[in-house]
C-alpha positions in Angstrom: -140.2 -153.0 -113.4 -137.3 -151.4 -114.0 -134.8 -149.2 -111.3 -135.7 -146.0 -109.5 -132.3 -143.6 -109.6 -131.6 -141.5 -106.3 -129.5 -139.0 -106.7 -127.6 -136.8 -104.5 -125.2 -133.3 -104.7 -124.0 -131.4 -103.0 -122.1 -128.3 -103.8 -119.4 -128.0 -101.2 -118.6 -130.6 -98.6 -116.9 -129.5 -95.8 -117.5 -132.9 -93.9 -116.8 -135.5 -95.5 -119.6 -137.0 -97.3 -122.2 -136.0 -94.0 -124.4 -133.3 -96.4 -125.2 -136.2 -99.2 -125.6 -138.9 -96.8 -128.5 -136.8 -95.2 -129.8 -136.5 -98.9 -129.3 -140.2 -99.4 -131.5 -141.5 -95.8 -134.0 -139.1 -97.2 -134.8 -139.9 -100.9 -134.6 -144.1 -99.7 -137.4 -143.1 -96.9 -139.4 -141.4 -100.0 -139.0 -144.3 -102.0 -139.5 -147.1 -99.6 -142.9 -145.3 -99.0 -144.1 -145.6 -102.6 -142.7 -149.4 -102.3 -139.6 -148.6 -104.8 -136.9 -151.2 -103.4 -134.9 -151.7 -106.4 -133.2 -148.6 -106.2 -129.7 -147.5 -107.8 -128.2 -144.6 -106.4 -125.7 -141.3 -108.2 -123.9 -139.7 -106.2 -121.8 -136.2 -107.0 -120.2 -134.9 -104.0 -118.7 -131.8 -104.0 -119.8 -130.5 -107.0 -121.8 -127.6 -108.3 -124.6 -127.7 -110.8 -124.5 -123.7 -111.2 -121.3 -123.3 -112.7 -120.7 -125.2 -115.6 -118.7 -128.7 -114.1 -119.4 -132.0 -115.4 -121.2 -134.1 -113.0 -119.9 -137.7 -113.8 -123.0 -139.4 -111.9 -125.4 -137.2 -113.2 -124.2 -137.6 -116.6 -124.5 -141.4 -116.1 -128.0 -141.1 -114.7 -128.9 -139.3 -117.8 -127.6 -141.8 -119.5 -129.4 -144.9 -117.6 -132.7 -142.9 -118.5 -132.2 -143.0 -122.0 -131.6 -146.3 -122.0 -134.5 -147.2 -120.7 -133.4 -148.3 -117.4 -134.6 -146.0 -115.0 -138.5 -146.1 -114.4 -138.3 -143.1 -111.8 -135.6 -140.4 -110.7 -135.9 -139.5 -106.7 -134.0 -136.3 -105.5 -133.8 -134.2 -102.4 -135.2 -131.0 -104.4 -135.2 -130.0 -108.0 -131.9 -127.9 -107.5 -130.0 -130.9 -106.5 -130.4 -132.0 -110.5 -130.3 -128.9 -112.4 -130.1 -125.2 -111.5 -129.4 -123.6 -115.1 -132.5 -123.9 -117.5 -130.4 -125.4 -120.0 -129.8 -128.8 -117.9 -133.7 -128.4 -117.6 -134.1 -128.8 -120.8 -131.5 -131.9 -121.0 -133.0 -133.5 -117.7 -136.3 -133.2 -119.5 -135.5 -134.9 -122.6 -134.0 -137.8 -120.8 -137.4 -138.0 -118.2 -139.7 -138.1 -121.4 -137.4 -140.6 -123.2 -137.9 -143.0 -120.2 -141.5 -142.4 -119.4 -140.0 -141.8 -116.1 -141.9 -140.2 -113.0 -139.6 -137.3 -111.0 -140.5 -136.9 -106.8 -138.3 -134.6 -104.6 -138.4 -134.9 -100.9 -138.9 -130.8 -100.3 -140.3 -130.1 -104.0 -142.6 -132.6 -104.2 -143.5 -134.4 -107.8 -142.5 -132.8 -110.9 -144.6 -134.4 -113.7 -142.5 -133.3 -117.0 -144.8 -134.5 -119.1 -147.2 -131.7 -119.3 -146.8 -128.4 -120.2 -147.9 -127.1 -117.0 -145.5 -129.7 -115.3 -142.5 -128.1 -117.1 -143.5 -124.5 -116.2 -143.3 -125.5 -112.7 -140.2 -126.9 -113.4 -138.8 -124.0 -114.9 -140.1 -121.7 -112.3 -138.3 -123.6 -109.9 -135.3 -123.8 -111.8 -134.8 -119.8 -112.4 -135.7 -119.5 -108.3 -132.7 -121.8 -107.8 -130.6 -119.8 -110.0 -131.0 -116.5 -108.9 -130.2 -118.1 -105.7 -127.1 -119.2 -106.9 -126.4 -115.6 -108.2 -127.1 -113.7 -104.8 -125.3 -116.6 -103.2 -122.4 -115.4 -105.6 -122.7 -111.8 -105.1 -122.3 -111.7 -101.3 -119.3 -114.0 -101.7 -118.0 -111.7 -104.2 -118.4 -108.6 -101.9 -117.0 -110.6 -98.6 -114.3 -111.4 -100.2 -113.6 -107.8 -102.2 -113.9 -106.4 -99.1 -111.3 -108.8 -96.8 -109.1 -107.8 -99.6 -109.9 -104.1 -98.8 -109.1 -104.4 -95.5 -105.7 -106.4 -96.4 -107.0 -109.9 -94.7 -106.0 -113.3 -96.3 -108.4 -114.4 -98.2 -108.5 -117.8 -96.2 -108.4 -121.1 -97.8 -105.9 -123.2 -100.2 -102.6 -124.2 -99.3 -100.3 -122.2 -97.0 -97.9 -119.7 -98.9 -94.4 -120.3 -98.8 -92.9 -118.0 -96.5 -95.8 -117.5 -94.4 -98.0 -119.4 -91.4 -101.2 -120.9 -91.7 -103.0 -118.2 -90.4 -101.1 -115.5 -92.6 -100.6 -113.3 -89.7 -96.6 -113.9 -89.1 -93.4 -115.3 -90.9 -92.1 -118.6 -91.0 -88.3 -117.3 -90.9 -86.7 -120.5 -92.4 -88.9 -120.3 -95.6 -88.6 -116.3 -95.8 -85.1 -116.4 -95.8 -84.9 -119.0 -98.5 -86.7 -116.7 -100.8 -84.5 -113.4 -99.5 -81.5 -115.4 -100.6 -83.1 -116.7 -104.1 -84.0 -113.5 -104.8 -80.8 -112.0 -104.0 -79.2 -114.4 -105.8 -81.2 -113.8 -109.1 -81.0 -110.0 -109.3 -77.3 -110.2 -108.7 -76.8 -112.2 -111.9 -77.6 -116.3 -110.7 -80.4 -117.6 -113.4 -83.7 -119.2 -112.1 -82.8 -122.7 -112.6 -79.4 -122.6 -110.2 -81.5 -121.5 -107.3 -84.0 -123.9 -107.5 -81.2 -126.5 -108.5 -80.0 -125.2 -104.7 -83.1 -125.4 -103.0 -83.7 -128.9 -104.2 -80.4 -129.6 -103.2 -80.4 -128.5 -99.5 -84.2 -130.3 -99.4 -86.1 -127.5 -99.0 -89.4 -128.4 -100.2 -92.6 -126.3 -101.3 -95.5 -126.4 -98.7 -96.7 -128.9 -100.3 -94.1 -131.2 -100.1 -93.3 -130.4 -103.8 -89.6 -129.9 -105.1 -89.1 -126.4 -107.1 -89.3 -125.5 -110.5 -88.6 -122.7 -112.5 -92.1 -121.6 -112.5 -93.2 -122.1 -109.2 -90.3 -119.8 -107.7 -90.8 -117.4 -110.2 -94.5 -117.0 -109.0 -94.0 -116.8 -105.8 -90.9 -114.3 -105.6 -93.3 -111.7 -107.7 -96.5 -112.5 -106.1 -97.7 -109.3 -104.0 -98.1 -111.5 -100.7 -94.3 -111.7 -100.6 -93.8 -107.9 -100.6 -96.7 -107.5 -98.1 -99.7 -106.5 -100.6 -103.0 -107.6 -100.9 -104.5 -108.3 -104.3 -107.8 -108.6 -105.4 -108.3 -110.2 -109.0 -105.2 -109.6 -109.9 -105.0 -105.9 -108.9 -103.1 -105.0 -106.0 -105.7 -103.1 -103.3 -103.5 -101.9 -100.2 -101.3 -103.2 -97.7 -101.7 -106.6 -96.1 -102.3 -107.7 -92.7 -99.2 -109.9 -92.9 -95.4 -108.9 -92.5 -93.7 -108.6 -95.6 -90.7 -111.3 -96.7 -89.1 -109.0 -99.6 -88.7 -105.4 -99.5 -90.7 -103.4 -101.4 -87.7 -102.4 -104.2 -86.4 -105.8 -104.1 -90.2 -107.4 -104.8 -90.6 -104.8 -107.5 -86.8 -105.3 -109.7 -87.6 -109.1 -109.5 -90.7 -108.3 -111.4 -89.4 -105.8 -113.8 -86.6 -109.1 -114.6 -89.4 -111.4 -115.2 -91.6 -108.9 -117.3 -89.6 -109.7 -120.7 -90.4 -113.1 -120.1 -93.8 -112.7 -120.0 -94.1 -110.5 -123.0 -92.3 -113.4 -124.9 -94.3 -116.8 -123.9 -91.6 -119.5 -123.3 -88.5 -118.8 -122.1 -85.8 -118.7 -125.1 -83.7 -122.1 -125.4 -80.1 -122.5 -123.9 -78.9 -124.1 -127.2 -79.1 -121.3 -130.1 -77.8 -117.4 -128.9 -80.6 -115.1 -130.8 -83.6 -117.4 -129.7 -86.4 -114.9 -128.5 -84.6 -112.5 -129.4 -85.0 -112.2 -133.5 -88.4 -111.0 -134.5 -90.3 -111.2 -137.8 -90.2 -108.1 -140.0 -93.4 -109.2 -141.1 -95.7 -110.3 -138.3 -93.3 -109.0 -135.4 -93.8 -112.7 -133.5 -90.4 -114.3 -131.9 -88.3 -116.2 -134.2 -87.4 -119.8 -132.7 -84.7 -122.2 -133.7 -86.1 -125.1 -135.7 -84.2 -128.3 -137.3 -84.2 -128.2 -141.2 -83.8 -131.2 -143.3 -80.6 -131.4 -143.6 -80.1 -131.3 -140.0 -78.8 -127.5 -139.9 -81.1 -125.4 -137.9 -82.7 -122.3 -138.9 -84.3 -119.0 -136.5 -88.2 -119.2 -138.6 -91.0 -117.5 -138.0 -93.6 -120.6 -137.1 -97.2 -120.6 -138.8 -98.0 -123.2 -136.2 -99.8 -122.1 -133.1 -97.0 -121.3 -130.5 -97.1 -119.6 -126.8 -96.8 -116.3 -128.1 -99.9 -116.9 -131.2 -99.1 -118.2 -134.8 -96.6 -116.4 -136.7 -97.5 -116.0 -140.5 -94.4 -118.3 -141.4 -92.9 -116.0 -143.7 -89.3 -115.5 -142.1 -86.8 -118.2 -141.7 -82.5 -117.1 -141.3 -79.7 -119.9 -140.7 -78.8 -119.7 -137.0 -74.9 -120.1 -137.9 -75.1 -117.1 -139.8 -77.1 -114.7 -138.0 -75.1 -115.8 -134.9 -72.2 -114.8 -136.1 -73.2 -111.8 -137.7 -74.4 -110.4 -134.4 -71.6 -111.4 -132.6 -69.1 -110.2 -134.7 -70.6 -107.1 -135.0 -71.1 -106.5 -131.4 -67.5 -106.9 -131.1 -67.0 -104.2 -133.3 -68.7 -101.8 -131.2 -67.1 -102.6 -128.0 -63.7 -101.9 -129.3 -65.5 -98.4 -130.5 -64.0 -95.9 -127.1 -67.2 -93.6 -128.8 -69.4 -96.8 -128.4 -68.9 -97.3 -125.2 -69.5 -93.5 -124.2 -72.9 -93.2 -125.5 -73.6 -97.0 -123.8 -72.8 -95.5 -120.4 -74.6 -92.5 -120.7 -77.7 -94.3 -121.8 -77.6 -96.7 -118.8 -77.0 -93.6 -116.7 -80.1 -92.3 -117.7 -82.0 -94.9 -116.2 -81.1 -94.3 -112.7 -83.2 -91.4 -113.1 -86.4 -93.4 -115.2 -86.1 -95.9 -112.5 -86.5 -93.5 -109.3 -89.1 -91.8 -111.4 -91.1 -95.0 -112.2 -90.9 -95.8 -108.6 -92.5 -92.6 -107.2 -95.1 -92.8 -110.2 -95.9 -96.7 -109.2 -96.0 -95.3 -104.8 -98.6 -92.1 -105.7 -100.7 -95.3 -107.6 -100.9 -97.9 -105.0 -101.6 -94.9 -102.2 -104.4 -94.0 -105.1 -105.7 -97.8 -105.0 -105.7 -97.9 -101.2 -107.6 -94.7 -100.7 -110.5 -96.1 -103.4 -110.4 -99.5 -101.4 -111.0 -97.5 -98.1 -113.9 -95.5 -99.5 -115.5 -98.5 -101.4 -115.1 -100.7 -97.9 -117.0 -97.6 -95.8 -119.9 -97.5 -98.4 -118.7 -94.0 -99.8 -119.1 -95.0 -103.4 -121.3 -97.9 -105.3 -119.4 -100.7 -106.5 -119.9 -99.5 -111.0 -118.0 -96.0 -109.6 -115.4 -97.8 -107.6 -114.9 -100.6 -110.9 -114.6 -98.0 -113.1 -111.7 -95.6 -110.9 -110.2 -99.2 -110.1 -109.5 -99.7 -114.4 -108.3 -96.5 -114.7 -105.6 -97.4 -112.1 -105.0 -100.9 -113.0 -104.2 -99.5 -116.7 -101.7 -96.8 -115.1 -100.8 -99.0 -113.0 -99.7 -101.6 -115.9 -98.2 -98.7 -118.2 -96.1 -97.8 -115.3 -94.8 -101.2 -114.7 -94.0 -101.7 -118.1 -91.7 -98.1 -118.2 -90.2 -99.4 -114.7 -89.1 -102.9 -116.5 -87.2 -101.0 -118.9 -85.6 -98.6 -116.5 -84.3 -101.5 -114.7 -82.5 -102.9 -118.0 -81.0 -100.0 -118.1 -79.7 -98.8 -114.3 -76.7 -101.0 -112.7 -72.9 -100.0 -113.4 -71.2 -98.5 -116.4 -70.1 -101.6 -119.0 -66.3 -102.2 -118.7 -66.5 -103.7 -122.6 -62.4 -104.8 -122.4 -63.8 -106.9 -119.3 -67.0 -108.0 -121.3 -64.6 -108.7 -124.9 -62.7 -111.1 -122.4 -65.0 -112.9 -121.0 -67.3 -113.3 -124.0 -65.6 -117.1 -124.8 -66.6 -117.8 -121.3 -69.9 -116.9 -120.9 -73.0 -119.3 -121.4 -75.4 -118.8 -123.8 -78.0 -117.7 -121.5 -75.1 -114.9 -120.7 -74.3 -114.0 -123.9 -77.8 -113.0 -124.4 -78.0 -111.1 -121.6 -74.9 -108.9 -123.2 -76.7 -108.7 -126.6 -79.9 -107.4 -124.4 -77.9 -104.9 -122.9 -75.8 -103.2 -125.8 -78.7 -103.5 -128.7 -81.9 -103.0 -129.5 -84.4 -105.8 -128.8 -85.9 -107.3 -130.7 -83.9 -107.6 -133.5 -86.0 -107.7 -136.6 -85.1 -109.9 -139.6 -85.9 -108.9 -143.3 -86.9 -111.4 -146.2 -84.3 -113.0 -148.0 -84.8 -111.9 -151.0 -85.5 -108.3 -152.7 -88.0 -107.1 -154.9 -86.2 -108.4 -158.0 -85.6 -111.8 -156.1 -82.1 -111.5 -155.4 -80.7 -113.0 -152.1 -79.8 -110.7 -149.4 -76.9 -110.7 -147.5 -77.6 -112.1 -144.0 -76.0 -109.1 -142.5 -78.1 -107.0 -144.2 -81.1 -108.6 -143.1 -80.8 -108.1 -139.3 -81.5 -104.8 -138.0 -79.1 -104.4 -135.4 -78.9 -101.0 -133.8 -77.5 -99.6 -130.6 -79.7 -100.0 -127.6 -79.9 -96.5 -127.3 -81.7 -96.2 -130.5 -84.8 -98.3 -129.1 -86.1 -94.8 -127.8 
């Protein structure tokens, strides 16, 4: 005789192991009473069969069935081994490739290999899933609601910045990320405040150093400011002191906005990386090695973080470097030049006070909807639908506020910035190209209709940013 298979699941353990350890003392008491000893037992822990995991056990029980070593498969109940109709349908096929017999300890036998044996199956697999579902819907609604009412959601690792609990500040962390964020929206770059943070040996929560990524996300998270989100839609205020400012949270989001727009974050060795666009496909134009070793700004047909490019577009990076540079040159020694400029980025004081009252009237918008939805004024289809509308002004708003933040800060001293230009990094550099022309800067073929080679100059179309509308 071959080996009976117990196995066990459980969806969430909360104590370590307790939940299918009850599972296990109860399939070996079944078995022992129908004198199965030679038992092997699969064990997933912690794992759900509703949502679409693999269960490494299970999938090896399946396995031991089909070959043939497995007389007999013992489970707690049917929903311990499948709860979706399609693993039904797998479970079955493995059962009727071994010849195997299926008991339960609460479902009793399941004899798969009659049709009215399967029915019964099924029957108790769709009651197991719409369990599952109406299991998912109230957690849905609890936790739609705490976000309503601006409670932590609970669960996962503490936030940087903030206690356990999420009711109060840890000061030490909060004013790490006051100073980092200080230091970023007065000109410091990402990478030399976490190069400081790592230095002083402040660690994450979880006892992580800090990259690039993982400051970012958390300076622009809404918990920072003091907002409670709810799938990625900010619903009210929170429950929990705020470590930024509300301004402060909402310029170090309108910095990283380009960023996101763009995929990767352009390279510190070539100037015009992610800033050159196709003229054909609009996609970014990166900085690739040619064959003989020069490097070249192309439009990539590979797949990239911002999609595949149609490969059409390639420019030397010595050339159109220079061009841009010289020709930015040009127009700060233009007194004209530098008039418009000024007036320009003086315009934006007023976009960006305007952008800011627009994004307030919103989130007061959001919060009132919240309220009603949390009292039972209005169905949850009417409150989804007024929450889109607002999360699509919302995200048009944002966008218009990013660019009035480009554009408000001092008038341009251009003697001071035609100085300093030898000194600056390249990650600088870009910034001045960003801030005096029109980005992106799109890049023609290089060749005409008749197939005659154009002129790299004539091939970038570099404006004034002024003219970007």
């Amino acid at each position: 005789m071959g080996d009976v298979g117990i196995y066990a699941r459980i969806s969430l353990d909360r104590h370590d192991g307790e939940g299918v350890g009850r599972q296990l003392a109860d399939c070996r008491e079944l078995a022992a009473t129908r004198g199965w000893d030679n038992v092997v037992e699969y064990v997933d822990n912690d794992l759900s069969a509703f949502r679409a995991k693999r269960r490494p056990r299970y999938d090896q029980m399946l396995e031991d069935l089909h070959g043939g070593r497995l007389v007999a498969v013992v489970a707690y109940h049917s929903d311990r081994l499948y709860r979706r109709l399609t693993d039904l349908e797998t479970f079955i096929a493995a059962v009727q490739a071994a010849g195997a017999e299926v008991v339960t300890v609460k479902a009793g036998d399941l004899d798969l290999s009659t049709a009215s044996g399967r029915m019964m199956a099924g029957i108790l697999g769709s009651v197991s899933k719409h369990e599952s579902e109406r299991i998912g819907e109230r957690v849905s609604r609890a936790k739609r609601e705490r976000a309503a009412q601006g409670r932590p959601a609970g669960g996962g690792m503490r936030p940087f910045g903030l206690t356990a609990t999420r009711d109060a500040l840890v000061e030490a962390e909060a004013a790490e990320l006051r100073q980092a964020a200080a230091a970023i929206l007065t000109g410091a770059s990402w990478a030399s405040e976490v190069a400081r943070l790592n230095d002083a040996g402040v660690r994450s929560t979880q006892g992580r150093y800090w990259t690039a990524g993982n400051l970012r996300r958390i300076l622009t998270s809404p918990h920072v400011a003091g907002l409670r989100s709810y799938r990625g839609e900010i619903v009210g205020p929170a429950s929990w002191p705020a470590i930024l400012d509300r301004g402060t949270w909402e310029l170090l989001r309108a910095e990283v906005a380009p960023r996101r727009r763009t995929g990767r974050p352009p390279s510190d060795r070539h100037l015009l990386t992610g800033i050159l666009a196709c003229s054909k496909c609009s996609r970014p134009l990166w900085a690739n090695r040619t064959r003989t070793s020069s490097f070249n700004y192309q439009c990539k047909g590979s797949q990239t973080t911002t999609g595949r490019g149609c490969g059409g577009i390639s420019i030397s990076t010595a050339r159109a470097d220079e061009h841009v540079v010289d020709e930015l040159r040009r127009w700060l020694q233009r007194p004209t030049f530098v008039a418009e400029l000024n007036a320009w980025l003086a315009y934006g004081d007023e976009s960006l006070a305007g952008a800011r009252a627009e994004l307030d009237e919103i989130e007061q918008r959001q919060v009132a909807l919240a309220e009603r939805w949390a009292e039972g004024a209005m169905p949850d289809p009417a409150y989804d639908a007024a929450a889109g509308v607002l999360a699509q002004r919302r995200a048009a708003t944002e966008g218009r506020l990013s660019g009035a933040v480009r554009r408000s800060g001092p008038k341009v001293n251009a003697s001071d910035l035609l100085r300093a230009w030898d000194l600056f990094t390249v990650p600088e550099r870009r910034e001045a190209i960003r801030l005096v022309a029109k980005v992106p800067i799109v890049v023609g073929p290089g060749r005409d209709a008749s197939g005659q080679t154009v002129p790299a100059d004539e091939r970038l179309d570099l404006v004034p940013v002024w003219e970007s509308g």
